[in-house]
C-alpha positions in Angstrom: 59.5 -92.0 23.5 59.3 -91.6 20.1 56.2 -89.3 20.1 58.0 -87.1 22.3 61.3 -87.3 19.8 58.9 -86.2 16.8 57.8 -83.6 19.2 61.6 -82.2 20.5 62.5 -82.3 16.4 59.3 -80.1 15.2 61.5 -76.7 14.8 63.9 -78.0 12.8 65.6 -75.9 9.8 64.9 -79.1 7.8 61.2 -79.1 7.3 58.2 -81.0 6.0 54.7 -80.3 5.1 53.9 -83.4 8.3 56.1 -81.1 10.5 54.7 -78.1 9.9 51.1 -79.3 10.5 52.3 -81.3 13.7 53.6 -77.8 14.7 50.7 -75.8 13.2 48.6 -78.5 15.6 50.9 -78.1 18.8 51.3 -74.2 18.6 47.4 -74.1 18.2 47.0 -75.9 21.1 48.8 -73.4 22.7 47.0 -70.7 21.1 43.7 -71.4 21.9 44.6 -72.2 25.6 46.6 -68.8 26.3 43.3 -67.1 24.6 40.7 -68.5 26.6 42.7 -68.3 29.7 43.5 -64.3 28.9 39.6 -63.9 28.7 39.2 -65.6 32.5 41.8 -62.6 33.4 41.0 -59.7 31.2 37.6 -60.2 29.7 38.8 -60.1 25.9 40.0 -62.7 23.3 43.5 -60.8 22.7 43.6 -62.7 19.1 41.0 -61.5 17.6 42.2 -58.8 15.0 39.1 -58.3 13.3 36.8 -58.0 16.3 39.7 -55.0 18.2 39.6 -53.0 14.4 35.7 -52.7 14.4 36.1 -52.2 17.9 38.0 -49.2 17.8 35.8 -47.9 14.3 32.6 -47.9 16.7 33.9 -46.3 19.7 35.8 -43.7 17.5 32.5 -43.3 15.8 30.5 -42.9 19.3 32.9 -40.0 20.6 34.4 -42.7 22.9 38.2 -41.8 21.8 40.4 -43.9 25.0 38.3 -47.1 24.6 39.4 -46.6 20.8 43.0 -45.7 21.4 43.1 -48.7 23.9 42.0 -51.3 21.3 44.3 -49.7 18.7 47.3 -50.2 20.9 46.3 -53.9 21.1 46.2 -54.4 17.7 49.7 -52.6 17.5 51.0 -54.8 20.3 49.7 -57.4 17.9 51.7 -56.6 15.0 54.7 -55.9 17.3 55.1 -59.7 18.9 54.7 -60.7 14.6 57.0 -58.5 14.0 60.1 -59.6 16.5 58.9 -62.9 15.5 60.3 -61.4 11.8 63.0 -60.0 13.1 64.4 -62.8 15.0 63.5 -65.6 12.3 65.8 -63.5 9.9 68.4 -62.3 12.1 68.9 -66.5 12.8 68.9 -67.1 9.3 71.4 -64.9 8.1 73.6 -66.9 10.3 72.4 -70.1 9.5 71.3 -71.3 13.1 69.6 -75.0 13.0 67.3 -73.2 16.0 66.1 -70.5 14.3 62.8 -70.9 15.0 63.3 -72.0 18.2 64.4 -68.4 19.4 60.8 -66.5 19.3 59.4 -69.8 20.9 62.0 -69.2 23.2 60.9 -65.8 23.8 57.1 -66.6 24.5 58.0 -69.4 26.7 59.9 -67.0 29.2 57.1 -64.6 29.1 53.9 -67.0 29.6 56.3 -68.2 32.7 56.5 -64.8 33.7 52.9 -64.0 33.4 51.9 -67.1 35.4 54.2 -66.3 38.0 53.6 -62.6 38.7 50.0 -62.4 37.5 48.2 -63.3 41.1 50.4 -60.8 42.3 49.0 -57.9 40.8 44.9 -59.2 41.3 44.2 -56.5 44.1 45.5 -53.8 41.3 42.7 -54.0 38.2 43.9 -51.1 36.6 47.7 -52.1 36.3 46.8 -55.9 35.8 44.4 -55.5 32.8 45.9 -53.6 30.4 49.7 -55.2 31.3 48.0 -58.5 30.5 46.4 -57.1 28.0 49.2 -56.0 25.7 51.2 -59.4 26.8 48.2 -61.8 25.7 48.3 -59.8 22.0 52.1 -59.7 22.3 52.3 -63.9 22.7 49.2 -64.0 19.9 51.3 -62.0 17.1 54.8 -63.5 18.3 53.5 -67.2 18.1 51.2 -66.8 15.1 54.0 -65.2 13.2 56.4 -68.4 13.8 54.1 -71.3 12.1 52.8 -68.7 9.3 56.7 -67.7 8.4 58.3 -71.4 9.4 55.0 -73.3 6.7 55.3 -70.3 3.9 52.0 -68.7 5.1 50.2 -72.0 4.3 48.9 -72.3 8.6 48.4 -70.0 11.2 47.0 -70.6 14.5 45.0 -68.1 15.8 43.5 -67.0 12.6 40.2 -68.8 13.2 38.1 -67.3 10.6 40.6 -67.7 7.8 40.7 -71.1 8.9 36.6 -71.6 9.0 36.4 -69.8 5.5 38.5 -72.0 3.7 36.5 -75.1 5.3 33.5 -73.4 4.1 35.0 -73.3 0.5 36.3 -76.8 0.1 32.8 -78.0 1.5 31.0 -75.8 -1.1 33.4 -77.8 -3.7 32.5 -80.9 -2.2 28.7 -80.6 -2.3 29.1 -78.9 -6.0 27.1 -81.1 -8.6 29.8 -81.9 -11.7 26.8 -82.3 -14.3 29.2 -81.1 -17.8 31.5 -84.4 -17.9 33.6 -82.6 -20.7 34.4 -79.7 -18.0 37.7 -80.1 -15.5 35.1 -81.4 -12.2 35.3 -79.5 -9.5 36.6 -81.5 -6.2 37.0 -80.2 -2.6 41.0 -80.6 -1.6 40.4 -83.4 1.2 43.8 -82.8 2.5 42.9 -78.9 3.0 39.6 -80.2 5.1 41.7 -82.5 7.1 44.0 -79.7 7.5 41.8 -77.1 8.9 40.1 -79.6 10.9 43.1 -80.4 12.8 44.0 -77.2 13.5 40.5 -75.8 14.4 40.1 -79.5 16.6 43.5 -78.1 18.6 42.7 -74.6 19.0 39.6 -75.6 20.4 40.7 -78.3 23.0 43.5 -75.8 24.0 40.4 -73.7 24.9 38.9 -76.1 27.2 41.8 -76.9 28.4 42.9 -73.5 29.4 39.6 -72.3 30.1 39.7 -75.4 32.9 42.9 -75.3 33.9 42.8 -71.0 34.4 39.4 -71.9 36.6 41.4 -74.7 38.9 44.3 -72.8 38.9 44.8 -69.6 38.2 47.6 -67.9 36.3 49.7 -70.9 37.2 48.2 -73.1 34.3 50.1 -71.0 31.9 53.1 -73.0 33.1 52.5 -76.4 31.8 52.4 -74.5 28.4 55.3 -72.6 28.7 57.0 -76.0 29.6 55.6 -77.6 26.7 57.1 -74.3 24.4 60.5 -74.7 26.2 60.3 -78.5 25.7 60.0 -77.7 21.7 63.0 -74.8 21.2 65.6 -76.0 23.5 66.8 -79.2 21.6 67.6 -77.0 18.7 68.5 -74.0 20.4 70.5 -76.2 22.2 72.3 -77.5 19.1 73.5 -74.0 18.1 74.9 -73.6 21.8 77.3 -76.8 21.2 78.2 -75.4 17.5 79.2 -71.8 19.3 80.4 -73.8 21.8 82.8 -75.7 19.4 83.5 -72.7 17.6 85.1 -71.2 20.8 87.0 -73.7 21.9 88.5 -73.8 18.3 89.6 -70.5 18.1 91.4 -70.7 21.7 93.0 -73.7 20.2 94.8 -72.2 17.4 95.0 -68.7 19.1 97.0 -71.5 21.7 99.1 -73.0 18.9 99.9 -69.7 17.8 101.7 -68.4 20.6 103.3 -71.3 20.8 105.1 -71.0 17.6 105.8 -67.3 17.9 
């Protein structure tokens, strides 16, 4: 019970650097399973930035100028799910909501639900279902990435897999440096970075198996179960700012109550 309190309390407005990894963790989870399901139903890793830009520089180079349009519009779809993800976060803070970050969660829940609900509906129409799934997979990818990298202060992200392997690859570099000069400042690898990184690449990648697996067993369904788990993290604090509004309401029929009766 009290794993699944810690859990219910990870989008809080009052953070620390233990929540935001748990998150950074959970969200990965997430992350890596909606990717490696999306590649069971579309054939591409919808996360993968890098890999869509050099897409669309070759085919642009080989004359090939739809198959470069189309992975431009992913990336776009990309930066549009990061972007609402701005656009929410702020719109929540300027009114001081304890679910703020809870709203794009919110967001992505409902659409993975959708997706695994109307997805096996469209499997007999390939050129609808691809390129709707598609843009939804990179939507969910820049909305959810955008909520851990904006909610820790761009210290974790959860898709962002080569980031992530690069600044292993520094801090072991660090570690296996040889500090011969004892009047120099020694060079040491930052173990809590390492234990960092591993944690998060450790999540992505079981989420992979996991959804990998559970797309195989069961289809578009086994996007549900993560949608559940979203929806299990935003609600409590979304749910918060519904009793404050709700307070709020009855408050101001109160008095609006007490003032007719004086008048």
């Amino acid at each position: 019970m009290r794993g699944l309190a810690t859990l219910a309390g990870l989008m809080a407005r009052e953070r620390s650097r233990k929540a935001n990894i748990q998150l950074g963790m959970a969200l990965a989870f997430v992350a890596g399973a909606t990717n490696a399901g999306g590649f069971l139903v579309v054939g591409r890793y919808t996360s993968h930035m890098t890999g869509l830009l050099s897409t669309a520089a070759d085919e642009l180079a080989l004359g090939h100028l739809p198959l470069a349009m189309a992975a431009l519009t992913i990336i776009g779809t990309f930066l549009a799910g990061a972007a609402t993800t701005a656009l929410l976060v702020n719109w929540g803070e300027r009114r001081k909501l304890y679910g703020t970050y809870g709203i794009p969660l919110l967001l992505e829940a409902v659409l993975l639900i959708l997706f695994g609900l109307t997805g096996g509906m469209l499997d007999d129409h390939m050129a609808i279902r691809v390129p709707l799934a598609l843009l939804l997979l990179a939507y969910l990818m820049g909305l959810q990435n955008a909520i851990v990298t904006k909610i820790s202060h761009a210290e974790i992200r959860t898709t962002h897999m080569t980031g992530m392997f690069t600044d292993l690859g520094i801090e072991l570099g660090r570690f296996l440096y040889f500090n011969r000069n004892r009047n120099e400042a020694p060079v040491k690898a930052h173990r809590g970075k390492v234990a960092l990184q591993l944690r998060l690449i450790g999540s992505f990648f079981t989420g992979g198996v996991v959804g990998a697996a559970g797309f195989t067993h069961f289809g578009y369904l086994s996007t549900l179960p993560l949608a559940l788990f979203l929806l299990f993290l935003a609600l409590p604090v979304l749910g918060s700012d519904m009793k404050r509004v709700s307070w709020k309401i009855r408050r101001k029929k109160v008095l609006g109550l007490a003032k007719r009766a004086k008048s």
